[in-house]
C-alpha positions in Angstrom: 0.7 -17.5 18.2 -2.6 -19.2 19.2 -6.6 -18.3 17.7 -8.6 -17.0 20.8 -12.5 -17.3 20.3 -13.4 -15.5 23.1 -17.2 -14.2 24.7 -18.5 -11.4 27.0 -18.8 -12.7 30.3 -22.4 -13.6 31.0 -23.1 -10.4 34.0 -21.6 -7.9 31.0 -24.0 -9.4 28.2 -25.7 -6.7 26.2 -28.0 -7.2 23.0 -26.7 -5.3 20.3 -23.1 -5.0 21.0 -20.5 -6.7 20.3 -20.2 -9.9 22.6 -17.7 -12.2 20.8 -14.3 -11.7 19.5 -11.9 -13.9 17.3 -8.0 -12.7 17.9 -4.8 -14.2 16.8 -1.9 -13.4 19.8 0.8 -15.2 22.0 -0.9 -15.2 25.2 -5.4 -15.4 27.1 -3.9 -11.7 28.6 -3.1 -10.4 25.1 -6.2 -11.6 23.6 -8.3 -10.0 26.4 -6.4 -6.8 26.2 -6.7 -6.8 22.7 -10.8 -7.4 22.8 -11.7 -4.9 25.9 -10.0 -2.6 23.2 -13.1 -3.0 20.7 -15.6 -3.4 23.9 -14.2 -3.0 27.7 -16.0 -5.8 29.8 -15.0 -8.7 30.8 -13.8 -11.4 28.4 -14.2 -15.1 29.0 -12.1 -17.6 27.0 -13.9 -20.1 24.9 -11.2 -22.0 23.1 -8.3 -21.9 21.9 -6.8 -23.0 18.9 -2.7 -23.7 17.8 -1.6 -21.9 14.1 0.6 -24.7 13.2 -2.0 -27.0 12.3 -4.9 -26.8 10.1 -8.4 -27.1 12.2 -12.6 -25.8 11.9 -12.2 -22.5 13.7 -16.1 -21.7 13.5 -19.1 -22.1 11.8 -22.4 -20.7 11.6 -26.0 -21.4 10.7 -28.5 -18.9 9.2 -32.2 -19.1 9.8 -34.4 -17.6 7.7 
């Protein structure tokens, strides 16, 4: 099983919806499948990240 971070391709962008997703599956067509479920445009892949070692998966910074 690999981490997929992936992001709404660029031409499907839309402000206030959902444009990334982070899934856990065994394949970039699985991930895909599984993100057009929550949103169905086209996904890009971003990174991808092995489960059998430990790594930073993301982080965020909050303006305010």
């Amino acid at each position: 099983m690999k981490i997929y971070v992936l992001v709404v391709h660029e031409d499907d962008f839309d402000y206030d919806e959902i444009d990334d997703a982070v899934v856990l599956a065994e394949n970039k067509e699985e991930a895909i499948k599984i993100a057009q479920e929550q949103r169905n445009v086209r996904w890009v892949v971003e990174k991808v990240f092995d489960t059998d070692k430990t790594t930073l998966i993301s982080k965020y910074i909050h303006h305010g």
